[in-house]
Structures are given as C-alpha cells and as structure tokens.
C-alpha positions as CSV (number, residue, x, y, z in Angstrom):
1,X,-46.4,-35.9,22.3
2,X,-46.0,-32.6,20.3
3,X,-45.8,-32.9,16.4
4,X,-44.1,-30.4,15.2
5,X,-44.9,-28.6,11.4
6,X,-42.6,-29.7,8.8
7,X,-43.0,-26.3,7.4
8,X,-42.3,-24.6,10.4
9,X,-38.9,-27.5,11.4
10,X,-37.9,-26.6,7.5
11,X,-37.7,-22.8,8.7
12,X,-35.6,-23.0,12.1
13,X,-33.2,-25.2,10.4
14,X,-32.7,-22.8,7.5
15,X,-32.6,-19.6,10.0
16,X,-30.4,-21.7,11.9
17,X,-27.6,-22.6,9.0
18,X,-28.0,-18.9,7.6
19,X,-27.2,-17.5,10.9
20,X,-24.6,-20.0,11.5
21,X,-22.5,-19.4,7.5
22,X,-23.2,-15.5,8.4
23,X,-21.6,-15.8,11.9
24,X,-18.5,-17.4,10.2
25,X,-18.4,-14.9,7.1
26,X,-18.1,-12.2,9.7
27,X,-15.5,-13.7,12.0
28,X,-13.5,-14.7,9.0
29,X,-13.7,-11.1,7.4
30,X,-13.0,-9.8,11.0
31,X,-10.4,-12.0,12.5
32,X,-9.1,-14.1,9.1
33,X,-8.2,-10.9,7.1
34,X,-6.6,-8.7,9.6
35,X,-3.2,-10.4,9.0
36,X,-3.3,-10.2,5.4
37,X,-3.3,-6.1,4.9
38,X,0.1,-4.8,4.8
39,X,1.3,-1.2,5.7
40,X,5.0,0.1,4.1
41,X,7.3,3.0,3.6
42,X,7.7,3.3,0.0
43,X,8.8,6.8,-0.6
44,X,10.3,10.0,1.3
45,X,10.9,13.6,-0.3
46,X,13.5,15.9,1.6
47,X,11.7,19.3,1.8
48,X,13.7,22.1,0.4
49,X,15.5,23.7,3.7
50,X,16.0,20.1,4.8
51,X,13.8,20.2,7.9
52,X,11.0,18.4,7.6
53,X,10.1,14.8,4.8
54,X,7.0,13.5,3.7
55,X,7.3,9.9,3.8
56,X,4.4,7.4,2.0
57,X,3.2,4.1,3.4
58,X,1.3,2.2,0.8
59,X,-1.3,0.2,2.3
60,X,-2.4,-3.2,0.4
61,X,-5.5,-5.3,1.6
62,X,-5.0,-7.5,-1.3
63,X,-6.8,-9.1,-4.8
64,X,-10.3,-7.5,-4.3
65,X,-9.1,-3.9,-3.2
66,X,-6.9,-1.6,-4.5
67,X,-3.8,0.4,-2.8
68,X,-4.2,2.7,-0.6
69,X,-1.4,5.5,-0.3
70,X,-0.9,7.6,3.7
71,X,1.2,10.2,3.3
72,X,2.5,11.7,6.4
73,X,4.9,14.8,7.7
74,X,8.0,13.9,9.9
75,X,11.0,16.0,11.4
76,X,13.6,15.4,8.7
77,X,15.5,12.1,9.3
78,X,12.8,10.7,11.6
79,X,11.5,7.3,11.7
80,X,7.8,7.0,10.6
81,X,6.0,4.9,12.7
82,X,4.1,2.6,10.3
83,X,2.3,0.7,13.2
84,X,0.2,3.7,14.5
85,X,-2.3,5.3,12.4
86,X,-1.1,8.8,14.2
87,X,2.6,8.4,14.8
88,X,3.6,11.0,17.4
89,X,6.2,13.1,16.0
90,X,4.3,12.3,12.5
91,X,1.2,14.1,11.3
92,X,-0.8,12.6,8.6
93,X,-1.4,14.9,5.9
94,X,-3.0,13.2,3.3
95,X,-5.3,9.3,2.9
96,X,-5.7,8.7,-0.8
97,X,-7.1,5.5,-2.1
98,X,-7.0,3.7,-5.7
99,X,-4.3,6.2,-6.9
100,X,-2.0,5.4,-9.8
101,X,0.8,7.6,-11.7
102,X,0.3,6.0,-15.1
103,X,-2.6,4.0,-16.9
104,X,-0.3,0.5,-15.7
105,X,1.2,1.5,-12.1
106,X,0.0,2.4,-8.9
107,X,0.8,5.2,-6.6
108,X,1.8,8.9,-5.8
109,X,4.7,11.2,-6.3
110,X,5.5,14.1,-3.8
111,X,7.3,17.3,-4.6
112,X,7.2,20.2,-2.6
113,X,6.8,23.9,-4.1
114,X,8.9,25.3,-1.6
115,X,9.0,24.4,2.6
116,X,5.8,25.1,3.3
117,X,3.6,23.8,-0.1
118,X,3.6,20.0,-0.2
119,X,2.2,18.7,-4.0
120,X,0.9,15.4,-4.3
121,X,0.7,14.3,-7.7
122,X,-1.5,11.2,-9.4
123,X,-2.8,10.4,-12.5
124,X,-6.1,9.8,-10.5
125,X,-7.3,8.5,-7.6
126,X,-10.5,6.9,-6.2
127,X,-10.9,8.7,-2.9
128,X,-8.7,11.2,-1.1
129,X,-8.6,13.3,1.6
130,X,-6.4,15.9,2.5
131,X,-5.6,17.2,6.0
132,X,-5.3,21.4,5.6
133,X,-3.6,23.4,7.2
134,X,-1.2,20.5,8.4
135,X,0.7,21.8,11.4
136,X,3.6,20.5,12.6
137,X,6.2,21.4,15.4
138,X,4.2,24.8,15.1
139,X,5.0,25.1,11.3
140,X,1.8,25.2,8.5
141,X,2.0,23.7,5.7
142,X,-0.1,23.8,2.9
143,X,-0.7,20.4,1.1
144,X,-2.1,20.1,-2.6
145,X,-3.3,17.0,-4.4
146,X,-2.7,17.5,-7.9
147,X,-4.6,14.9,-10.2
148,X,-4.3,14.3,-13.7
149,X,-0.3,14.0,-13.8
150,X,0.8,11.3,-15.5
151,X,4.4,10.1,-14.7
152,X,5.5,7.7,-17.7
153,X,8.2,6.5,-15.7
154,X,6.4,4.8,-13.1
155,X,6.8,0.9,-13.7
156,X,4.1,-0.8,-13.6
157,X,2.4,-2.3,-10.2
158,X,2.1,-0.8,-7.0
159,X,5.3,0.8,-5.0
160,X,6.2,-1.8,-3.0
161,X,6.6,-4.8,-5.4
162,X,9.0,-2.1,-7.5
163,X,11.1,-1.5,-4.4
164,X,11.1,-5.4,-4.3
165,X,11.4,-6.1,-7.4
166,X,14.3,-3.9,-7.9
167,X,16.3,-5.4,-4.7
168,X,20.0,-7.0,-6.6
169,X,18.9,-10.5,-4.8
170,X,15.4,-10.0,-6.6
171,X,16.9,-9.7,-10.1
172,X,16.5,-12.2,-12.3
173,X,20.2,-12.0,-13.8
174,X,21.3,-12.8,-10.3
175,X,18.6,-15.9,-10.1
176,X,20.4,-19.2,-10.2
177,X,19.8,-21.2,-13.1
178,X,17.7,-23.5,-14.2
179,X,18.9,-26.9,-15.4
180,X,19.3,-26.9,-19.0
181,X,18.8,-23.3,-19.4
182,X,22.6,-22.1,-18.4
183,X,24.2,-19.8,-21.0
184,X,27.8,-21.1,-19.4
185,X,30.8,-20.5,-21.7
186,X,32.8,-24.0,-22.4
187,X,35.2,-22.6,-19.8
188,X,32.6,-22.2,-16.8
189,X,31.1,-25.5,-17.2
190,X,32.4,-27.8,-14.5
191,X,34.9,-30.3,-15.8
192,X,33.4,-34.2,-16.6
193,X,34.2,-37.1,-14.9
C-alpha cells in the first residue's frame, strides 16, 4: 500500500488546477476573442489628380484596448479589401495605434500635399509605423505622419460609431417614441374611442 505525502498530494493538485485555469485563459484569449475585434472603412481622401485614395480601416478590439487606425493606398475608386492584412491592389502605408484628433475623439485625418505626399494628421498617437517610400502601380509616394494637430471638429468617440451614429435611422429625432414622452400636437394624437 503506498501512502502518499499530503504535502506533496497538496502540490499536484494545485499544479494541476493552475495549469488547468491557465490552459482555459489561453484558449479563451485565443479562440474566445477573435470574433470580437472588428476591422472598418471609415474614411477615404481622393488624391489631387484623382488617381490614386487612401482609404482608413479602424480596427477596435474592444474595452481594454484602444483603436487602432490602417491606412492603406488603392487605385482610385477601388475596393479595399478589409479582410486581408495586404489587399492586392492595396498597399498599406501606414499602422498607427491609440491615435485621436482631439483630447475627446479618436482617429486620423488624411490630406495629401500634392499626388505624391500623403499627410497623416493626429493629435497623438501611441504607436505608429509608417511604410516609406510606398510604391504603388510603380508610383512613390512619400507618406508623413504629422502629430500634434488637433482637429476641433472631430466628435467625440472613435470613427466608426460617428459614421453610425450619424446614419438618419440612428438619429434620435427619427427614434419612435416613448410612451408618455410624445411632443404630438392635439391634431396628431389619434382620435379616442
């Protein structure tokens, strides 16, 4: 008959239950989160002879991270691929994370300086990296990040829930009421019987 340690039974069990709420962490934070990062066209800029657009995704893993912005270069009237981190026909130029245009909303404006000087401008951003030269279709282009530009304009929130927010059947005047709360004339209230 073996008689095992309690010390030493106390110990597997413990490896065992760490190992076992480890081995789920990392499944769920592998397999559980992938579906929950989203990846959207928010913006576009026409470059100045009408060729060639820059087109932003804005890339949102949720609460505990912040937006991240992929700017990419595209024949003019092109569809992006947003389901390819290197579209063909698309170049990525620029992979900026935690950027914002005001103290309150998040993102990036893009102007270009003329058709081959692409300007992307932030307040400030966390981490960036810029592709240089970008060639494209056998074109350079020259792309600029150009922090500390603060667009006052920019509502507040990240691109996407702006686009969103500013759709007509996402307006609030267009929102059906909510009993009691109707501001109906006498002559739109529905007759009593």
């Amino acid at each position: 008959m073996i008689i095992l340690n309690r010390k030493i039974l106390r110990s597997v069990v413990l490896d065992k239950s760490i190992l076992f709420f480890a081995s789920l962490l990392a499944n769920t934070l592998a397999f559980g989160c992938a579906d929950i990062v989203s990846h959207d066209e928010v913006a576009r800029s026409l470059s100045p002879d009408k060729k060639y657009e820059c087109v932003v995704f804005e890339r949102n893993g949720g609460a505990t991270t912040s937006f991240g912005y992929w700017i990419y270069l595209c024949a003019a009237r092109s569809e992006a691929n947003q389901n390819s981190p290197e579209p063909e026909g698309n170049l990525q130029i620029a992979n900026l994370y935690g950027a914002s245009r005001n103290d309150n909303s998040y993102g990036v404006n893009i102007r270009w300086k003329d058709s081959q000087t692409i300007i992307i401008e932030c307040l400030k951003t966390k981490e960036s990296e810029l592709h240089n030269p970008a060639r494209l279709n056998g074109k350079e282009f020259k792309v600029i990040l150009k922090e500390g530009v603060s667009d006052p304009s920019a509502p507040a929130g990240g691109m996407l829930y702006n686009i969103e927010k500013s759709k007509p059947e996402n307006k609030a005047s267009d929102m059906p009421a909510v009993a009691g709360t109707s501001k109906r004339t006498k002559s739109e209230l529905p007759p009593k019987e």
